[in-house]
C-alpha positions as a LaTeX table, in Angstrom:
\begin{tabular}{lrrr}
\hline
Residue & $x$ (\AA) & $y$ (\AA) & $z$ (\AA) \\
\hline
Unk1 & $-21.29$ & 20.87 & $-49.49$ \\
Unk2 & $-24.08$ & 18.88 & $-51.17$ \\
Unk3 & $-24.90$ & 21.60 & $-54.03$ \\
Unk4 & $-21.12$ & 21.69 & $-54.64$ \\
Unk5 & $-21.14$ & 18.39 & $-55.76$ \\
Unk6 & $-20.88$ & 17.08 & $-59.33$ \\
Unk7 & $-23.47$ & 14.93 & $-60.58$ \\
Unk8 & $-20.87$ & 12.19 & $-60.39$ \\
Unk9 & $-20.69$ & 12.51 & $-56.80$ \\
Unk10 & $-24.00$ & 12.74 & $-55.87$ \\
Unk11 & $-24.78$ & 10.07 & $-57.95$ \\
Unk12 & $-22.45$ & 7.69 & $-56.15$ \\
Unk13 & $-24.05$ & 8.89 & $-52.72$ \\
Unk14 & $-27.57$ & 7.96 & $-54.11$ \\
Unk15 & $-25.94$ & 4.29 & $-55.18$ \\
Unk16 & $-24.58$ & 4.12 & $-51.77$ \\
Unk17 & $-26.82$ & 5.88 & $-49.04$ \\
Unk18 & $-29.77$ & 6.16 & $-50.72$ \\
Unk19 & $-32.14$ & 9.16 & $-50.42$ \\
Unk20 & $-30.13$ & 10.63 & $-47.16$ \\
Unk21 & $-29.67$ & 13.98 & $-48.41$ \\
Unk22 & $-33.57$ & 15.43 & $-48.49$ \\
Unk23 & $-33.77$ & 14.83 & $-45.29$ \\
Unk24 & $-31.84$ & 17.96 & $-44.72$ \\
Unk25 & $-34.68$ & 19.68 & $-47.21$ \\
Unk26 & $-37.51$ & 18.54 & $-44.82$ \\
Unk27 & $-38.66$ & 21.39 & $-42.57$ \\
Unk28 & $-39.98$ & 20.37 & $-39.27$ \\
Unk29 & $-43.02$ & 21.68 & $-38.12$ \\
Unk30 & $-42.63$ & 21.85 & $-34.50$ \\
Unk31 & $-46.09$ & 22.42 & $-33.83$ \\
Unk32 & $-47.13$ & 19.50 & $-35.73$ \\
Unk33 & $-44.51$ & 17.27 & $-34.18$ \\
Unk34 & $-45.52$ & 18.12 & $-30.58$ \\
Unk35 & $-49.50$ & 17.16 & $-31.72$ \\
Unk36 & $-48.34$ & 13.99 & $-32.74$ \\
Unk37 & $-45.82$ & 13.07 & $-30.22$ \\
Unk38 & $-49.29$ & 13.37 & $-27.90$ \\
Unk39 & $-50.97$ & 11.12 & $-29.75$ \\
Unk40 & $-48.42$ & 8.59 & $-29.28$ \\
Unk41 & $-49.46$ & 5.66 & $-27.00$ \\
Unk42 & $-46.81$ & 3.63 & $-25.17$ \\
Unk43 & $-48.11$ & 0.46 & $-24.18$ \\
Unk44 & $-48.92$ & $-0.46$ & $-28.01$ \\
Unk45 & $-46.29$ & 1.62 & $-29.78$ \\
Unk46 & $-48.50$ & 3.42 & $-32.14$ \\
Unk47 & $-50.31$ & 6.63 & $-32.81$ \\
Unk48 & $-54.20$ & 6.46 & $-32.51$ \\
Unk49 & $-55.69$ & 9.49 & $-33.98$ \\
Unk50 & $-59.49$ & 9.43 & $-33.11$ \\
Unk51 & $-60.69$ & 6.31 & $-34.89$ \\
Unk52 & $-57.07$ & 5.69 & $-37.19$ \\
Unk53 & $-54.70$ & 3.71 & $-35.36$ \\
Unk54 & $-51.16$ & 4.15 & $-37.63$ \\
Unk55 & $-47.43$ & 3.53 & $-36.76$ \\
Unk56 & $-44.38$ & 3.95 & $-38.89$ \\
Unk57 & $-43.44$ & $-0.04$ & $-40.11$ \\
Unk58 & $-39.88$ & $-1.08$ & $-41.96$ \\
Unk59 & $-41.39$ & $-1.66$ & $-45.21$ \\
Unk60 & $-42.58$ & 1.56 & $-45.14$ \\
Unk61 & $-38.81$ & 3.45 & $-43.72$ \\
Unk62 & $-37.21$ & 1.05 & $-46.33$ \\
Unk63 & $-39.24$ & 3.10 & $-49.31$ \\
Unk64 & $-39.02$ & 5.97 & $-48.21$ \\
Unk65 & $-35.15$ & 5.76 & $-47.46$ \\
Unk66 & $-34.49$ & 4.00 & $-51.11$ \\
Unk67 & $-31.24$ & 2.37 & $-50.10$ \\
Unk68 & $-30.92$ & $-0.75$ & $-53.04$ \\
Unk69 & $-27.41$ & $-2.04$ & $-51.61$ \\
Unk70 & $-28.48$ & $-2.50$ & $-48.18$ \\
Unk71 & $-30.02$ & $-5.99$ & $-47.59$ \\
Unk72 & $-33.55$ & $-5.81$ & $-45.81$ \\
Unk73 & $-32.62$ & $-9.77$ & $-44.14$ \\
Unk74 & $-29.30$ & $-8.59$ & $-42.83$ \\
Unk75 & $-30.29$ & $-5.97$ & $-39.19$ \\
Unk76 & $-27.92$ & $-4.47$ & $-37.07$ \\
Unk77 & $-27.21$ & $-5.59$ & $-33.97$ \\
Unk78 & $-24.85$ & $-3.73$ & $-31.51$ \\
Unk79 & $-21.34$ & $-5.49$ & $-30.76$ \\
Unk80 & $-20.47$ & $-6.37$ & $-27.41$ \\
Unk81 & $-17.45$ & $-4.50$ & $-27.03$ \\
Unk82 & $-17.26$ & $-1.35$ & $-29.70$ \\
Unk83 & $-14.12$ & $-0.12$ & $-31.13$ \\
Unk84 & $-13.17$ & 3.80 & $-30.39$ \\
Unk85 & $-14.27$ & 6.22 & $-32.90$ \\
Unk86 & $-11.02$ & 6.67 & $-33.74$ \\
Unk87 & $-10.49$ & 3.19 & $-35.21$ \\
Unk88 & $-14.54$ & 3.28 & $-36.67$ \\
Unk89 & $-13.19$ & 6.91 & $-38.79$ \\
Unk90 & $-10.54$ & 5.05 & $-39.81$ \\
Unk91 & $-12.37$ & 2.12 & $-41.13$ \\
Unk92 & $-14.81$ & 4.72 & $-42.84$ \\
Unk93 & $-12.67$ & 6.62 & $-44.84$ \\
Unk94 & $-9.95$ & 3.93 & $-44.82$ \\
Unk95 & $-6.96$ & 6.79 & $-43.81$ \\
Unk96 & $-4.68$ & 6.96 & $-41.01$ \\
Unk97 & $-5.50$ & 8.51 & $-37.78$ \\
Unk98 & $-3.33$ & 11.69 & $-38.39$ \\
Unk99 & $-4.79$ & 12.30 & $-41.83$ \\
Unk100 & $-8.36$ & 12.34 & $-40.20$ \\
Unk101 & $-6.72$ & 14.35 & $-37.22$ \\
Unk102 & $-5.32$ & 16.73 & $-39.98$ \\
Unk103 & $-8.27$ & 16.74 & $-42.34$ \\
Unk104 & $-11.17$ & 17.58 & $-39.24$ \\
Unk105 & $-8.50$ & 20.42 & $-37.70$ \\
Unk106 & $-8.86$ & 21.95 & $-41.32$ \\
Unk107 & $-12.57$ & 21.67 & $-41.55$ \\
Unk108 & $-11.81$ & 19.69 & $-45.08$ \\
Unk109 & $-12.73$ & 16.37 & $-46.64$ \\
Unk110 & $-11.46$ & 13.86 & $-48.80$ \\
Unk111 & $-12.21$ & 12.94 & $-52.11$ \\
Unk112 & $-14.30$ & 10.82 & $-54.28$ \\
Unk113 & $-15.46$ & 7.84 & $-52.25$ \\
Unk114 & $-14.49$ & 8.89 & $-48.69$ \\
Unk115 & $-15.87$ & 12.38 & $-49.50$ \\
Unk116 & $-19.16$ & 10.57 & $-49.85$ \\
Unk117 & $-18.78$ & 8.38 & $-46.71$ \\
Unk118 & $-17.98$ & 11.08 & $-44.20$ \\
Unk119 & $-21.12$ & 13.42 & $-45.42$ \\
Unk120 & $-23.22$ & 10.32 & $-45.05$ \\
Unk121 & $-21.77$ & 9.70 & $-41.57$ \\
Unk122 & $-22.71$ & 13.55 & $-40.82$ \\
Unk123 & $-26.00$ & 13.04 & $-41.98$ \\
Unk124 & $-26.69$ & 9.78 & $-39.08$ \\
Unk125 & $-24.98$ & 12.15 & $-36.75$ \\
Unk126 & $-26.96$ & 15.33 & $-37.28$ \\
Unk127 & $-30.27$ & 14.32 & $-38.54$ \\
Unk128 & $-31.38$ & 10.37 & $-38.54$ \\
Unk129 & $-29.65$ & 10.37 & $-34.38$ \\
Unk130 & $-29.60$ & 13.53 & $-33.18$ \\
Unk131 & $-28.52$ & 12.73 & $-29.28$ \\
Unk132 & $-26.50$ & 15.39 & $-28.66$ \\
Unk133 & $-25.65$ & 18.38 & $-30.79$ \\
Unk134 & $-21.74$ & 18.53 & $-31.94$ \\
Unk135 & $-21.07$ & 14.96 & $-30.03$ \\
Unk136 & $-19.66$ & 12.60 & $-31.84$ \\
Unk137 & $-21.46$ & 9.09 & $-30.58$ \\
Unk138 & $-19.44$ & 6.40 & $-31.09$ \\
Unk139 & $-22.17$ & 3.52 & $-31.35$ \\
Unk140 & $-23.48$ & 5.71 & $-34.31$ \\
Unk141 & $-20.07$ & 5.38 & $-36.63$ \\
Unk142 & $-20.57$ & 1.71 & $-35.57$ \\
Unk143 & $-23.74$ & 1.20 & $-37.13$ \\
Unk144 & $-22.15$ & 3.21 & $-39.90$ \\
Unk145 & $-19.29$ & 0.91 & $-40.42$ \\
Unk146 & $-22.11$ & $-1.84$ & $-40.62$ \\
Unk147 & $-23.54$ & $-0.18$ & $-44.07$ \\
Unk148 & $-20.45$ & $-1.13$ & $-45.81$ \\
Unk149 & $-21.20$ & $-4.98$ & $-45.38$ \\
Unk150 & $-24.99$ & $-4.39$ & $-46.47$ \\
Unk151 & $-26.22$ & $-4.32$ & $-43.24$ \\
Unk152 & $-29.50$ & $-2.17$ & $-43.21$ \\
Unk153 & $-30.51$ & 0.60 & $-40.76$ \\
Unk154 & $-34.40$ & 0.80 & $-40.58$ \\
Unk155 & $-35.27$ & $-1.27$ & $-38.12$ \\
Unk156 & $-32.47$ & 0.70 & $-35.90$ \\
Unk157 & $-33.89$ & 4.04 & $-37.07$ \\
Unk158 & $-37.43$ & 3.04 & $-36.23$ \\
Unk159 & $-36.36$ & 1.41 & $-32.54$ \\
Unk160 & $-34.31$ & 5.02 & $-31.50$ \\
Unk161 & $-37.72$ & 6.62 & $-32.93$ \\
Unk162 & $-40.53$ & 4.36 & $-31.30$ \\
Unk163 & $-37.86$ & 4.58 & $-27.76$ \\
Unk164 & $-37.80$ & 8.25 & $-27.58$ \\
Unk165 & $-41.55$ & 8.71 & $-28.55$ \\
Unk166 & $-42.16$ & 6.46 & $-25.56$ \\
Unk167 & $-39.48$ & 7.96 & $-23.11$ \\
Unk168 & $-40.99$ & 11.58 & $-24.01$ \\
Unk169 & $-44.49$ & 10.29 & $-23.65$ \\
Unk170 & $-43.98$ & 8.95 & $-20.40$ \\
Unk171 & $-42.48$ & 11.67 & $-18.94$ \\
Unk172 & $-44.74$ & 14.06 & $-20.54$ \\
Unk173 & $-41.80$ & 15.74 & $-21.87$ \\
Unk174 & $-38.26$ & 15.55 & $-23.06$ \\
Unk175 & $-35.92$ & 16.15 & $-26.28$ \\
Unk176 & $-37.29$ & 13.67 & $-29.48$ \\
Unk177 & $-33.79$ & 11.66 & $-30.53$ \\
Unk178 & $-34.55$ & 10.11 & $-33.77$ \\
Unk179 & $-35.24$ & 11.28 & $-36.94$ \\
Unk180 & $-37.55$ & 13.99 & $-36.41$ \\
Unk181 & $-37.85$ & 14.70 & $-40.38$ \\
Unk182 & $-38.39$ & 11.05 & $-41.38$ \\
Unk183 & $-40.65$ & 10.83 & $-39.34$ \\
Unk184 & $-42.75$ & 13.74 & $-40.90$ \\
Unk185 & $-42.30$ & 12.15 & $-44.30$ \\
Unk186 & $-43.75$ & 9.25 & $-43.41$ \\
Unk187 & $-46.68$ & 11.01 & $-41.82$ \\
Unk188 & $-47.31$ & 13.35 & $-44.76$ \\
Unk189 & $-47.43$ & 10.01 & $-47.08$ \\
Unk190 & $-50.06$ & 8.98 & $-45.47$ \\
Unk191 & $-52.46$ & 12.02 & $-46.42$ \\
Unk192 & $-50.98$ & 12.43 & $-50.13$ \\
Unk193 & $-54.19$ & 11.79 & $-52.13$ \\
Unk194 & $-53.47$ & 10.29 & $-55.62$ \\
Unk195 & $-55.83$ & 8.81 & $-58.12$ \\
Unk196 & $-53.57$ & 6.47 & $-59.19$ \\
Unk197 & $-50.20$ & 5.28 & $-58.57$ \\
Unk198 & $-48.15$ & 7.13 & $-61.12$ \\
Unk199 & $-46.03$ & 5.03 & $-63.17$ \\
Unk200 & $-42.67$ & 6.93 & $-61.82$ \\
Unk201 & $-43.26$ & 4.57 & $-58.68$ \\
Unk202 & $-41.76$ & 1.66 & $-60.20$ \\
Unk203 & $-38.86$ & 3.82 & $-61.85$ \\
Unk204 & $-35.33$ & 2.61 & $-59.59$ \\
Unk205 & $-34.91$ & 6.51 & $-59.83$ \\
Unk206 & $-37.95$ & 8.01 & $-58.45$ \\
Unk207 & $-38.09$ & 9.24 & $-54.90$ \\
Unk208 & $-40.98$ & 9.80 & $-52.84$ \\
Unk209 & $-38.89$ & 11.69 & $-50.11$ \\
Unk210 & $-37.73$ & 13.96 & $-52.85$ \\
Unk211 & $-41.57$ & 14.54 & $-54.08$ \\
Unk212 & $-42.76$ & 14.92 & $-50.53$ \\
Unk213 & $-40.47$ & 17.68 & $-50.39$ \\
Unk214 & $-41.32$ & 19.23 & $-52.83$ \\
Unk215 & $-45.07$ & 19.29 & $-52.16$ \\
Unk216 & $-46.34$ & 22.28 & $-50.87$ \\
Unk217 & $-47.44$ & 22.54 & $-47.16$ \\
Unk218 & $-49.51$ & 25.15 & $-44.83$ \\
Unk219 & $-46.79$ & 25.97 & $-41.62$ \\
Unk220 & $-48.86$ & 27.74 & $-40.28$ \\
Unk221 & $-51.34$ & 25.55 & $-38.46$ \\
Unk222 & $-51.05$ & 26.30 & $-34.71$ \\
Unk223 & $-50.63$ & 22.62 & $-32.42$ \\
Unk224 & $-53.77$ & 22.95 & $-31.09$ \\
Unk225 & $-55.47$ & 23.27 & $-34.39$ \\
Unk226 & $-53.29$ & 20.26 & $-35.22$ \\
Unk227 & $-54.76$ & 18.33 & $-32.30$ \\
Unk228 & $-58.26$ & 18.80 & $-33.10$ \\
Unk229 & $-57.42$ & 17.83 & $-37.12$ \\
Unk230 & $-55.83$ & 14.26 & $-35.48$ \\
Unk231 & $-58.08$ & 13.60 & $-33.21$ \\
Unk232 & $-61.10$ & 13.96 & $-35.72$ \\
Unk233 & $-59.35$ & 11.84 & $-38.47$ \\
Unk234 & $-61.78$ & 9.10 & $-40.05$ \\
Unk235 & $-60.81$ & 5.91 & $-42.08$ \\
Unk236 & $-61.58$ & 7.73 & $-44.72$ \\
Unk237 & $-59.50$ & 10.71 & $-44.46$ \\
Unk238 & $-56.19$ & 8.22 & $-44.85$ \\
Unk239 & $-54.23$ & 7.11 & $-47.75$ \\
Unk240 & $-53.83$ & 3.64 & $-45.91$ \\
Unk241 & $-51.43$ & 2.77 & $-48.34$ \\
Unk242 & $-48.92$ & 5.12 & $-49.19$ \\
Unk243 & $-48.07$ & 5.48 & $-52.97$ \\
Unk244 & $-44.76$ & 4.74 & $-53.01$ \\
Unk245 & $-44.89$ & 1.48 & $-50.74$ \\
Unk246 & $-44.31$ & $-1.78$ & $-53.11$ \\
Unk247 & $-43.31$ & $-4.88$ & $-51.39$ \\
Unk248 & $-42.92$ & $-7.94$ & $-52.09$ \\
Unk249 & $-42.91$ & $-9.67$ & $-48.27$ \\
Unk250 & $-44.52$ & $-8.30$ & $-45.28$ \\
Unk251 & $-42.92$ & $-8.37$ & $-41.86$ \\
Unk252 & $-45.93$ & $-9.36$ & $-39.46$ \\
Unk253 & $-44.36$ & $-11.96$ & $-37.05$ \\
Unk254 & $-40.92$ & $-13.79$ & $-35.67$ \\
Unk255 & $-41.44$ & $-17.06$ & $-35.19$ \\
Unk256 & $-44.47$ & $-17.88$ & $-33.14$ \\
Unk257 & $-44.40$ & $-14.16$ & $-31.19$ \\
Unk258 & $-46.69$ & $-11.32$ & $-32.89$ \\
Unk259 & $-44.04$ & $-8.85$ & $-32.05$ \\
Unk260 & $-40.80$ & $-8.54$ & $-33.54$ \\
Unk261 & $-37.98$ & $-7.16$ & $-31.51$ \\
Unk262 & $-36.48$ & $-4.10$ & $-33.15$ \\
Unk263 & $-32.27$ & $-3.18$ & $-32.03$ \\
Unk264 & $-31.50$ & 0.45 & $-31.94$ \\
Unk265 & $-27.96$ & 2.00 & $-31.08$ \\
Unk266 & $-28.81$ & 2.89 & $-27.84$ \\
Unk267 & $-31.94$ & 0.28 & $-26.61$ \\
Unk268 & $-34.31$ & $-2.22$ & $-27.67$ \\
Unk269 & $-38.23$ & $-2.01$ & $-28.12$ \\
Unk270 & $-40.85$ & $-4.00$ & $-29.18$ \\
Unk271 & $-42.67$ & $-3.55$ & $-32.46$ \\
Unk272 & $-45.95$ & $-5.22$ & $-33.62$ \\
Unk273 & $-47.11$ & $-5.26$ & $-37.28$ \\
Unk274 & $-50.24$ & $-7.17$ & $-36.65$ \\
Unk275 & $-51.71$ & $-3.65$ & $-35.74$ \\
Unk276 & $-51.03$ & $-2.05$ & $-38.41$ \\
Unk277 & $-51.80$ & $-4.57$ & $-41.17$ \\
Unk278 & $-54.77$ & $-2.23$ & $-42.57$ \\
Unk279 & $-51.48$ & $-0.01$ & $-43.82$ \\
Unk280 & $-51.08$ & $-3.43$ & $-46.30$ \\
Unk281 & $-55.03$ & $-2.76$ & $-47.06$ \\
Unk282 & $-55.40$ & $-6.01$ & $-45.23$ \\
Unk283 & $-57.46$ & $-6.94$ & $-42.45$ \\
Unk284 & $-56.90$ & $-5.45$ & $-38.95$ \\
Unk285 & $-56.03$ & $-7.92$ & $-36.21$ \\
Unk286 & $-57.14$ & $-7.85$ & $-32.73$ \\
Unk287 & $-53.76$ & $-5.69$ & $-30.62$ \\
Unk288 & $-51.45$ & $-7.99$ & $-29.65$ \\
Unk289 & $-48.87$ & $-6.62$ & $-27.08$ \\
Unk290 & $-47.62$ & $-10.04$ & $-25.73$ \\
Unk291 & $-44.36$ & $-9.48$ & $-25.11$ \\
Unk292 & $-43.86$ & $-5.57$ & $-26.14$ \\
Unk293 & $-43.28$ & $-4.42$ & $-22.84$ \\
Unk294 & $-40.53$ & $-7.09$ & $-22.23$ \\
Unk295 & $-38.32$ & $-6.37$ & $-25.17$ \\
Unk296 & $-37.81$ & $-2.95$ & $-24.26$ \\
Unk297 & $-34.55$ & $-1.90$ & $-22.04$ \\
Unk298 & $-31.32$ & 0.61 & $-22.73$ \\
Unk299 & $-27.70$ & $-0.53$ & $-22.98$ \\
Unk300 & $-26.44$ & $-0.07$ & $-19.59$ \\
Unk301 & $-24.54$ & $-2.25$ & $-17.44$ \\
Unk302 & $-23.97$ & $-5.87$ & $-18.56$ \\
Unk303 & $-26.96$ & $-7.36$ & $-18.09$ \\
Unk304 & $-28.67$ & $-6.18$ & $-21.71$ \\
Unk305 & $-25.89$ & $-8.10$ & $-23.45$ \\
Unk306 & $-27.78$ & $-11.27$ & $-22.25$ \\
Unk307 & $-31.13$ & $-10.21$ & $-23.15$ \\
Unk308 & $-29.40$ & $-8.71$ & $-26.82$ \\
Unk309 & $-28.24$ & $-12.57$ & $-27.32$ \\
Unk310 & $-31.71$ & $-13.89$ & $-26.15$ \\
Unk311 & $-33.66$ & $-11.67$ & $-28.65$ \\
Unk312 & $-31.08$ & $-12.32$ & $-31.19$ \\
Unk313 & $-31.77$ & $-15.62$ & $-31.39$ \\
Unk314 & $-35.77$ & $-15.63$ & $-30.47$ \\
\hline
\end{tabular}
């Protein structure tokens, strides 16, 4: 559908969703991915790769993801009570319920704007939450519906991916539910070697998910050749700082807590920036996990609507 498009088109999805569309060009290497879903440690939710401790942060997602109109201050948190998907599709592409009823029998799409809004939707179905494949998850198209008011979606993306690294670390096994490919990207930008930060960085137009694709990669590393490369990593052997990362405020605390709770679709974890500060090239502080443990719990029964409010407010 995507190489279909006019430039028109596509240019509108950029404005809107941002960089969505290479994830689909990201190839996962499953072999890698199972190496570093071992390396994954639980109790501080980060990866420690011999003497590198690194974790995926917001500022980080946010570059990567290149969304302008979403508002970094603005995070999602999951409604009490959410509408049917019915009534979400209909707020997304702003048409009846027997036009989308019509239009999805057909297997076609609408035009111009709503065109745009229910590939995006396919994309947070398929790729960035991945639960089940052909289900239609309702909490997903509300998150979705969220985006329109500016709302933005990385620290939801990062919760799903830090809860099913955990829940498939624990049980030693298990189906990964985020977004396996972002993921990747984010891991690869930390081992692109430059001598410089190009210029095209600070270009509103340049994309480092589009120029990690396009960087060539071996796929033909076996895992436990992969294991042995991550557990011999040095200091030095890191781009601490990946290129494209720019920003202007760092997240490192909320209120007087060194963790930050983070609101998925599905759950809540907690998240800790103090370890990862060398990713800033700042100094490392001591792990702090006060309080990690705590914020973590799934959206079942009524009691997490208590604990949502309490966090919401922390």
């Amino acid at each position: 559908m995507w190489d279909w498009w006019n430039d028109e088109t596509k240019k509108l999805f950029y404005s809107n969703y941002g960089d969505l569309p290479y994830l689909y060009d990201i190839k996962v290497d499953e072999r890698l991915f199972r190496a570093l879903a071992q390396y994954w440690n639980p109790a501080y939710s980060y990866f420690y790769f011999g003497n590198v401790d690194l974790v995926p942060i917001v500022e980080e997602y946010t570059a990567l993801l290149h969304c302008p109109r979403l508002q970094v201050d603005k995070a999602y948190s999951r409604a009490a009570y959410v509408p049917t998907f019915w009534k979400k599709l209909m707020n997304i592409t702003r048409m009846s319920e027997q036009w989308i009823t019509a239009r999805i029998k057909q297997k076609t799409h609408p035009d111009g704007k709503k065109k745009v809004d229910v590939f995006a939707l396919s994309i947070y179905e398929l790729v960035i939450f991945p639960r089940a494949l052909g289900h239609i998850d309702e909490v997903i198209s509300d998150l979705f519906d969220r985006l329109d008011k500016g709302v933005t979606h990385v620290p939801t993306i990062l919760a799903e991916t830090f809860r099913s690294l955990n829940a498939c670390r624990r049980a030693g096994e298990g189906r990964f539910m985020g977004c396996a490919q972002l993921l990747l990207a984010w891991f690869h930008s930390h081992f692109w070697k430059v001598n410089k930060i190009s210029y095209r960085v600070f270009s509103e137009h340049y994309s480092s998910l589009k120029e990690i694709v396009a960087t060539p990669r071996r796929d033909n590393i076996l895992e436990e050749n992969w294991m042995a490369i991550l557990h011999n990593l040095r200091e030095e052997d890191v781009e601490w700082r990946a290129p494209s990362l720019i920003p202007d405020r760092i997240l490192y605390r909320c209120g007087n807590f060194d963790w930050v709770p983070l609101l998925g679709i599905w759950g809540a974890v907690g998240y800790a920036p103090l370890l990862v500060l060398r990713q800033y090239n700042s100094r490392q502080f001591v792990q702090a996990t006060h309080g990690l443990a705590q914020c973590e719990f799934s959206y079942r029964g009524d009691n997490y609507k208590k604990r949502v409010k309490e966090i919401s407010q922390a």
